[in-house]
BALOBA-1460 file (C-alpha; in Angstrom, 3 decimals):
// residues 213
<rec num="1" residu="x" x="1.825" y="18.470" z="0.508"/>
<rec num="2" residu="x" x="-1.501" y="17.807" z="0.897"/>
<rec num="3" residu="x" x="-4.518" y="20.422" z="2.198"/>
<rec num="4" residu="x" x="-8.339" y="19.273" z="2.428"/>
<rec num="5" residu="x" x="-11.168" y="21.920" z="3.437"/>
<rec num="6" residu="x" x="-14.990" y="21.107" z="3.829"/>
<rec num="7" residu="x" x="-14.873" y="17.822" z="1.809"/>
<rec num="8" residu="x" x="-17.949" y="16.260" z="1.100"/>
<rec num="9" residu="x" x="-18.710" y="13.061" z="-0.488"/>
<rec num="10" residu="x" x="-21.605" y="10.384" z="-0.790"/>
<rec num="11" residu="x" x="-22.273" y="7.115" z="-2.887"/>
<rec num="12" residu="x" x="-26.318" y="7.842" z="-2.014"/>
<rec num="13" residu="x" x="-28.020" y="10.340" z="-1.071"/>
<rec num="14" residu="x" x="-27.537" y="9.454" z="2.873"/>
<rec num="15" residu="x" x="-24.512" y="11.702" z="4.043"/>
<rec num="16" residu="x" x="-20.712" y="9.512" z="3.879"/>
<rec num="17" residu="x" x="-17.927" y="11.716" z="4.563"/>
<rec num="18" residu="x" x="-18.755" y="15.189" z="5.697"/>
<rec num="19" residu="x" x="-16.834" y="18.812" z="6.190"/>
<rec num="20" residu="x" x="-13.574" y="17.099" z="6.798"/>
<rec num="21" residu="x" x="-10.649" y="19.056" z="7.204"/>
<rec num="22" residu="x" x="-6.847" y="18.197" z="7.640"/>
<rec num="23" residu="x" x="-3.245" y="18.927" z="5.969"/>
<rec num="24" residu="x" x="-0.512" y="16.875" z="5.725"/>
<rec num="25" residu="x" x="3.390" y="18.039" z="5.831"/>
<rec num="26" residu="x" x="5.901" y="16.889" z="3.818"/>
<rec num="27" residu="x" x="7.514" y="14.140" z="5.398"/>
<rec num="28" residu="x" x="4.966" y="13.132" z="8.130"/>
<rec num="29" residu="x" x="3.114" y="10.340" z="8.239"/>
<rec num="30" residu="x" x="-0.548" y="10.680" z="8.516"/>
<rec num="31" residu="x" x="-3.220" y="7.995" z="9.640"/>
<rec num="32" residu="x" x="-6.769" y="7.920" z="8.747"/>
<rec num="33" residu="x" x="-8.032" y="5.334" z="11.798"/>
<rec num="34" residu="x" x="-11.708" y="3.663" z="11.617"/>
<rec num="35" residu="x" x="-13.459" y="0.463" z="11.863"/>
<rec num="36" residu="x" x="-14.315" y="-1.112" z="8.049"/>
<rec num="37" residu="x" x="-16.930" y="1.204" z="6.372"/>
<rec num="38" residu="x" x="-15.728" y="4.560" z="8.041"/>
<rec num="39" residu="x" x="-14.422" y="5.860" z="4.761"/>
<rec num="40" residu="x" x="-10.853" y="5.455" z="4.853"/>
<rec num="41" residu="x" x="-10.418" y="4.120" z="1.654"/>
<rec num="42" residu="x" x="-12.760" y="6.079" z="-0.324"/>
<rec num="43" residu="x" x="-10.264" y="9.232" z="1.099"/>
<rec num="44" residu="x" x="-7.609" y="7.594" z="-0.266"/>
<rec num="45" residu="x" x="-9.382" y="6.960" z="-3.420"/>
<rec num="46" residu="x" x="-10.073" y="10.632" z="-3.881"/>
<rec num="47" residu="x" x="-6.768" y="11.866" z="-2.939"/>
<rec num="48" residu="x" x="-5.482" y="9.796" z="-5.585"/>
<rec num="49" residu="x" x="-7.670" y="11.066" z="-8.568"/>
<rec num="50" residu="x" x="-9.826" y="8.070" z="-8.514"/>
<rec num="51" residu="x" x="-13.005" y="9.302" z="-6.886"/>
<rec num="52" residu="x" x="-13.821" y="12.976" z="-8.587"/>
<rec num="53" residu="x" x="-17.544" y="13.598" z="-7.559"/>
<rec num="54" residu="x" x="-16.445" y="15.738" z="-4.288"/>
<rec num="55" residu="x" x="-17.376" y="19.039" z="-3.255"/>
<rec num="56" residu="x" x="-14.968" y="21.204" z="-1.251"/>
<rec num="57" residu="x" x="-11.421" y="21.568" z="-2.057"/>
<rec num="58" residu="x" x="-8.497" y="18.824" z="-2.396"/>
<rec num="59" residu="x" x="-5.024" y="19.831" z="-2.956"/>
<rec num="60" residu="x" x="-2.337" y="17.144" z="-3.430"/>
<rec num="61" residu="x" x="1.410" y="18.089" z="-4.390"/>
<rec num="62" residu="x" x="0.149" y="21.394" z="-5.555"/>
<rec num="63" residu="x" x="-2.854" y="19.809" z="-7.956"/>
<rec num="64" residu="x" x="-6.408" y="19.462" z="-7.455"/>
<rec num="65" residu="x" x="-6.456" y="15.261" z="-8.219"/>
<rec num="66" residu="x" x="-9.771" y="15.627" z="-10.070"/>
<rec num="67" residu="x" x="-7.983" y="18.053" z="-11.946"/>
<rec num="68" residu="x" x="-4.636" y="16.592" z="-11.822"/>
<rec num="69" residu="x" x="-1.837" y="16.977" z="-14.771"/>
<rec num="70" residu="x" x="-0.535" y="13.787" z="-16.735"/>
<rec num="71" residu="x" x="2.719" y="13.460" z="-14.255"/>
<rec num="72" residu="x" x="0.396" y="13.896" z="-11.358"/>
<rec num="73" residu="x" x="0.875" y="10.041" z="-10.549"/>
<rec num="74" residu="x" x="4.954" y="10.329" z="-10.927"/>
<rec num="75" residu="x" x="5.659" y="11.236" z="-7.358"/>
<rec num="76" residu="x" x="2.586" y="9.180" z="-5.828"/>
<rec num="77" residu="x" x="2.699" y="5.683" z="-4.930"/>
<rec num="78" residu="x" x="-0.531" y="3.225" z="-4.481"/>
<rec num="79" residu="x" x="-0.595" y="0.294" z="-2.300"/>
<rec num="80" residu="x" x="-3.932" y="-0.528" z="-1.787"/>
<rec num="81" residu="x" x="-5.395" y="-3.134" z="0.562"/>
<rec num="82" residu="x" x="-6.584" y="-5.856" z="-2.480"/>
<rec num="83" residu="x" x="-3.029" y="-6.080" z="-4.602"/>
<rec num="84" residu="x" x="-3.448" y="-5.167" z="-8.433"/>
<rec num="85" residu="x" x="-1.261" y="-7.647" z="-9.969"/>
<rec num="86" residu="x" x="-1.302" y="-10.088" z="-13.330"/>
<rec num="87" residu="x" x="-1.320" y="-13.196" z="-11.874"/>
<rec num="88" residu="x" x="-0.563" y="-14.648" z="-14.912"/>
<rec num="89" residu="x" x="3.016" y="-12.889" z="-15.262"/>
<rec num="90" residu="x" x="6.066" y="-13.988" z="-12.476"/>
<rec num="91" residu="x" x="6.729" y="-11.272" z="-9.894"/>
<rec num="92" residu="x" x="9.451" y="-10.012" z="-12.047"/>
<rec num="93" residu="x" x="7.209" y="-9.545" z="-15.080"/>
<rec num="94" residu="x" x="4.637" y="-7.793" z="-13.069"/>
<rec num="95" residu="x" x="7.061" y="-4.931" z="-11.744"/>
<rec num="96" residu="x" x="8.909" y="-4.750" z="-14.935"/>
<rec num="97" residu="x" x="5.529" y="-4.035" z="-16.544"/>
<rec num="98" residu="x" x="4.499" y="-1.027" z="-13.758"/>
<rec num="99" residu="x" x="7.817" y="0.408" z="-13.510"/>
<rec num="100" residu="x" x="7.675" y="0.807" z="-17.707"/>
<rec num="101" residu="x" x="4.816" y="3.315" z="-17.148"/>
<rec num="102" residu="x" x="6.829" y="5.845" z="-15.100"/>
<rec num="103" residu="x" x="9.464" y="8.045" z="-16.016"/>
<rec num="104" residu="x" x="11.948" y="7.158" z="-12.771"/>
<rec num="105" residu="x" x="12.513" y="3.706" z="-11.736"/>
<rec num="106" residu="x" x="14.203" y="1.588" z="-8.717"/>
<rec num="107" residu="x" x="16.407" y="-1.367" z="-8.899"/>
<rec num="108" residu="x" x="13.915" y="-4.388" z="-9.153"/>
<rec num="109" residu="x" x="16.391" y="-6.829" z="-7.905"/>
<rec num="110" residu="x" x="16.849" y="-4.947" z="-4.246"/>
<rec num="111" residu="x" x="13.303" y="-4.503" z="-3.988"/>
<rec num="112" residu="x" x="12.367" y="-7.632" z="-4.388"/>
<rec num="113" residu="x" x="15.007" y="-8.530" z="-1.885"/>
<rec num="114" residu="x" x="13.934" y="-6.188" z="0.929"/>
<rec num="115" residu="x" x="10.754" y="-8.323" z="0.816"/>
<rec num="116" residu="x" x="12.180" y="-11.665" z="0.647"/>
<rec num="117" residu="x" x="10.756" y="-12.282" z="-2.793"/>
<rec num="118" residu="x" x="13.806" y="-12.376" z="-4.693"/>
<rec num="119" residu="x" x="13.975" y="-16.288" z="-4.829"/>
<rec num="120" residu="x" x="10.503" y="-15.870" z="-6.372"/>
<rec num="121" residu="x" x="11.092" y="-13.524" z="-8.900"/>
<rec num="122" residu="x" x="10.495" y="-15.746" z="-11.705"/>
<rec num="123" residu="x" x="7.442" y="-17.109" z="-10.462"/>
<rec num="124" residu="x" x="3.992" y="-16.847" z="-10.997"/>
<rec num="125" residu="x" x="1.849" y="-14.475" z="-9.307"/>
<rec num="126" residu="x" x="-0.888" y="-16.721" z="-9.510"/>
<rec num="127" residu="x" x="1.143" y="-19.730" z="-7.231"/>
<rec num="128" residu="x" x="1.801" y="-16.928" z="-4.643"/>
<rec num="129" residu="x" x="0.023" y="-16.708" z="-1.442"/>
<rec num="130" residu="x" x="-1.801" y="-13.496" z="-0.024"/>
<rec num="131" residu="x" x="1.227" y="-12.386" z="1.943"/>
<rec num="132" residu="x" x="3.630" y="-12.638" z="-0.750"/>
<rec num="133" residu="x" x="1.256" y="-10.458" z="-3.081"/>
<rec num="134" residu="x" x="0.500" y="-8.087" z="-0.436"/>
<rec num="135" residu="x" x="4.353" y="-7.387" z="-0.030"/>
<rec num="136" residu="x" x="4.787" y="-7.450" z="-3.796"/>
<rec num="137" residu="x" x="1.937" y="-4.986" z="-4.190"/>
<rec num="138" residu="x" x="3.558" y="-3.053" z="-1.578"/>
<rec num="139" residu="x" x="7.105" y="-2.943" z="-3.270"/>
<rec num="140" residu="x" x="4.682" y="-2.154" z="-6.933"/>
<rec num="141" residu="x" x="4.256" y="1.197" z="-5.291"/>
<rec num="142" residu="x" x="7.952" y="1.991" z="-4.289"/>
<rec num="143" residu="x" x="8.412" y="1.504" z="-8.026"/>
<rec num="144" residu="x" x="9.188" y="5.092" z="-9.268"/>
<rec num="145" residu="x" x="10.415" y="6.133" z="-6.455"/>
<rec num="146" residu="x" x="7.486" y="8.858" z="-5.772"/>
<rec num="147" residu="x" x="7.690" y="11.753" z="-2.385"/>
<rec num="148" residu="x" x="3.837" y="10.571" z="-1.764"/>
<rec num="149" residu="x" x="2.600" y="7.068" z="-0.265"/>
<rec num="150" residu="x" x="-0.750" y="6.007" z="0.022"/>
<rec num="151" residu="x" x="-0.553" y="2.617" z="2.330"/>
<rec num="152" residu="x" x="-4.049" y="1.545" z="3.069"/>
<rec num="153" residu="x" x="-3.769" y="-1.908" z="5.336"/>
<rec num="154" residu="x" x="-0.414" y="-2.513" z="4.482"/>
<rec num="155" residu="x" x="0.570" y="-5.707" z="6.944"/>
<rec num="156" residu="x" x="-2.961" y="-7.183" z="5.899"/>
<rec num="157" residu="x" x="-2.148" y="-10.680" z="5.340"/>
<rec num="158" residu="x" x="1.156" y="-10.554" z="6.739"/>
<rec num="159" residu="x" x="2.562" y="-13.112" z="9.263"/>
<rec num="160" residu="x" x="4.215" y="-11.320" z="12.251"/>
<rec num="161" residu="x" x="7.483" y="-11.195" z="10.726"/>
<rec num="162" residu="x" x="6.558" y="-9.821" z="7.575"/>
<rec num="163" residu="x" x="4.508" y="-7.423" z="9.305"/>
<rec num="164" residu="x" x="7.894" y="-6.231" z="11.120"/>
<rec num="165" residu="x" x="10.003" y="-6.336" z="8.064"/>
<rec num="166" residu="x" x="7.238" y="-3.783" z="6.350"/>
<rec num="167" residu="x" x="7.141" y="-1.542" z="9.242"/>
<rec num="168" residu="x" x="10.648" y="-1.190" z="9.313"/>
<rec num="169" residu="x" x="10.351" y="-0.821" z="5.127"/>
<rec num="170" residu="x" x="7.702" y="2.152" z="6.009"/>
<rec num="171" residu="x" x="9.942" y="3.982" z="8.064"/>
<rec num="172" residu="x" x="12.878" y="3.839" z="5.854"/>
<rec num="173" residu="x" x="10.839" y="5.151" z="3.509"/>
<rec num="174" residu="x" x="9.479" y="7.902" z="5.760"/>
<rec num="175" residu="x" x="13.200" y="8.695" z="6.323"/>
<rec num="176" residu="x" x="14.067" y="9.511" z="3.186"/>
<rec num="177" residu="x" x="11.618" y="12.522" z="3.249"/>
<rec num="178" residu="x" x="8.078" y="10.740" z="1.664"/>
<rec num="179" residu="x" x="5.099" y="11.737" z="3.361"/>
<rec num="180" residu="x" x="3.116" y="8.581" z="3.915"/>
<rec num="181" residu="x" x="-0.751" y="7.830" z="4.759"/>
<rec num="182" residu="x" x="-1.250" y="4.928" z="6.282"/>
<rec num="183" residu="x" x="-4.849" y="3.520" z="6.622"/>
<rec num="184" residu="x" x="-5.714" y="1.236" z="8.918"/>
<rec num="185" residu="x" x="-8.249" y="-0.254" z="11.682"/>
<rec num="186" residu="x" x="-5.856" y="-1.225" z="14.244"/>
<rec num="187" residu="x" x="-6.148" y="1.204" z="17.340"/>
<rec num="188" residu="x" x="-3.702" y="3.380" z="18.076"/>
<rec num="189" residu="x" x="-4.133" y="2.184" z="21.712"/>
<rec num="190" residu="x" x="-3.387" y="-1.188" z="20.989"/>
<rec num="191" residu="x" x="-0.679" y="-1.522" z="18.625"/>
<rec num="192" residu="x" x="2.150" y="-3.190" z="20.866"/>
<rec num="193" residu="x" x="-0.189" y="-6.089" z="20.825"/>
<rec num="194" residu="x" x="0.663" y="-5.911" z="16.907"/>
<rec num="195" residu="x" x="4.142" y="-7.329" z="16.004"/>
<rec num="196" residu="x" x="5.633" y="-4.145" z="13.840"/>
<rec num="197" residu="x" x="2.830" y="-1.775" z="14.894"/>
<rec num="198" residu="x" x="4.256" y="-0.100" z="17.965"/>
<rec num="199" residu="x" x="7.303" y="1.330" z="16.640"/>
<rec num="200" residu="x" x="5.485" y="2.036" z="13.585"/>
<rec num="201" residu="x" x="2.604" y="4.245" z="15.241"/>
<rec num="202" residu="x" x="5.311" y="6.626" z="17.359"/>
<rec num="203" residu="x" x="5.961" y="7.818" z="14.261"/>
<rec num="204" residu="x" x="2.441" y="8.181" z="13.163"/>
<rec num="205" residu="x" x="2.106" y="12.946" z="13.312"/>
<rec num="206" residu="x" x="-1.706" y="13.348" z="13.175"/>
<rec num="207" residu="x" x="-4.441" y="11.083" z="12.966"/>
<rec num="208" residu="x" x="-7.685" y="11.665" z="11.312"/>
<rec num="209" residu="x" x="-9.937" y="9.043" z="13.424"/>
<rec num="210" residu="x" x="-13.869" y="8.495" z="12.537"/>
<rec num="211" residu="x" x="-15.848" y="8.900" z="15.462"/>
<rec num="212" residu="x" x="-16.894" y="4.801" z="16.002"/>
<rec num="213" residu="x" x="-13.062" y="4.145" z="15.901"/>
């Protein structure tokens, strides 16, 4: 699924990520783990396609993503820790909108309900508060139904029940056969003290942890 060898990558001249090396099964989850800063986003952002001034060699789903064909993004889903919603369209709008740009789509209604957003479908993502666009974000990326997740801080925000309902949303997920990356800084040996984390992190296969984590 995915297969990274001697990766290299800087925004200066100072060295950022250096000769990192992992692979990812299809079907596992996989955790990048570091304190803010450590580079677990920018990963994520070149896994995706988004950062292409690497050296060494990427492979996701078969495709180098600086590279990538134009269905690359059909079987990979996005939810980033800052949501990327129009907060001037309702909830419905917004997912409506997204799921138009793929070519396979989920039933809008039940997502919104495995969220508990479905009695605020029709409103504004502008009147909604940081947990309710996190989750919405979250179910954006379920949209087309795609084998690959990219979950970077996905309970940021989140009240502890939320937090358990999208652990438990994660692992259905994982169930079906979609290999997931989660980001995150909570640490692995801490995560019972995190409503949904426990449960969440047995399932976690292989960690790639920064050395300050």
């Amino acid at each position: 699924m995915i297969s990274v060898r001697n990766l290299k990558f800087s925004y200066t001249r100072e060295a950022f990520i250096e000769e990192i090396h992992f692979e990812v099964k299809t079907g596992e989850i996989f955790g990048f783990l570091g304190p803010s800063g450590a580079g677990k986003s920018t990963l994520q952002k070149i896994l995706t396609g988004l950062i292409k001034s690497y050296s060494g060699e990427v492979v996701v789903n078969g495709e180098e993503p600086r590279r990538h064909s134009k269905t690359f993004y059909e079987e990979i889903g996005v939810d980033f820790e800052f949501p990327s919603l129009y907060e001037k369209l309702t909830a419905k709008e917004n997912l409506i909108f997204f799921s138009s740009l793929y070519q396979k789509h989920r039933d809008i209604g039940s997502l919104l309900d495995s969220v508990g957003l479905a009695q605020d479908a029709d409103k504004k993502v502008a009147d909604f508060s940081k947990g309710m666009k996190s989750r919405l974000n979250f179910i954006k990326a379920l949209l087309h139904d795609p084998s690959l997740l990219f979950l970077d801080e996905p309970t940021s925000g989140l009240d502890p029940s939320n937090s358990r309902v999208m652990k438990d949303l994660i692992l259905q997920e994982k169930n079906k056969g979609k290999t997931i990356i989660l980001t995150t800084h909570i640490c692995t040996t801490q995560p019972s003290s995190v409503t949904g984390w426990h449960s969440l992190w047995t399932e976690v296969s292989r960690l790639w942890i920064h050395p300050a984590a």
